[in-house]
Structure formats: structure tokens, C-alpha cells
C-alpha positions as CSV (number, residue, x, y, z in Angstrom):
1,X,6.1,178.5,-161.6
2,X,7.2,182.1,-162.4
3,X,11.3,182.5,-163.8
4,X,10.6,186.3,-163.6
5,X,13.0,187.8,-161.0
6,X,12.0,190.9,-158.6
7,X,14.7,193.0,-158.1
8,X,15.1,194.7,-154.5
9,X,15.8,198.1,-153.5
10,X,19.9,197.6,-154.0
11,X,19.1,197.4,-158.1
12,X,19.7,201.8,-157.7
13,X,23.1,201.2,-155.6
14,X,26.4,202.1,-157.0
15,X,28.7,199.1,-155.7
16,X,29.2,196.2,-157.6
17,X,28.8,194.4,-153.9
18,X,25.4,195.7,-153.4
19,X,24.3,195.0,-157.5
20,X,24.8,191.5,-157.7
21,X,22.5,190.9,-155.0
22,X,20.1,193.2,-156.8
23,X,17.3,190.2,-157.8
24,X,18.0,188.2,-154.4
25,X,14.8,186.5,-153.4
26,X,15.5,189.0,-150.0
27,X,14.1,192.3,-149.7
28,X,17.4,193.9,-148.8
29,X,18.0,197.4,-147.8
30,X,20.8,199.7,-148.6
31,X,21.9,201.6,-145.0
32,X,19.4,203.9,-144.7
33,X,17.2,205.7,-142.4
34,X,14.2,204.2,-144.3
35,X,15.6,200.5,-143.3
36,X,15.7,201.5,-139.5
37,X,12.8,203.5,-139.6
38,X,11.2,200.4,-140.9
39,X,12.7,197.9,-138.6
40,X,11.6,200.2,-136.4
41,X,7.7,200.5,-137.0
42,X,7.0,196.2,-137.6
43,X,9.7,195.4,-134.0
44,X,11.7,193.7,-136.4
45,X,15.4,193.1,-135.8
46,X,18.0,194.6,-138.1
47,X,19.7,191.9,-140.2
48,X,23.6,193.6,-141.0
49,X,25.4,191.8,-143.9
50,X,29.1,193.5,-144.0
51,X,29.9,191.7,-147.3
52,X,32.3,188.4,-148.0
53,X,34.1,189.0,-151.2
């Protein structure tokens, strides 16, 4: 089994929220138009995290 992490797209945010979940085994998005559009295109739901710190 692999220890190598993958980060996800929020590795190039600026909030310290957003960083530390940078190499989450999730595929996160940042809000974005490319999220939606996304959601959008595979009838996926939008998953919203508002943060809990």
C-alpha cells in the first residue's frame, strides 16, 4: 500500500481553512464555477462544507 498523498484542488487556496484539507483522500473543490459546472455535467449533487473550526 502506497503512503504517497494526492493533494486536491484546495493545495492553490489562500485560507489556512481550505489548506489543511489540501491532501484529503476527497476531491474537494474551492467555490467555483468549474465545481458547478461539473456537478452539473455527471447529475451529481453539490456537497457544501461551510467549515467547523
Amino acid at each position: 500500500m502506497s503512503t504517497n498523498k494526492q493533494a486536491n484542488r484546495l493545495l492553490h487556496e489562500k485560507s489556512p481553512y481550505l489548506l489543511q484539507h489540501a491532501y484529503n483522500p476527497v476531491q474537494w473543490f474551492p467555490w467555483s464555477d468549474e465545481a458547478f459546472a461539473k456537478a452539473k455535467s455527471e447529475d451529481k449533487p453539490v456537497f457544501l462544507s461551510v467549515g467547523y473550526s
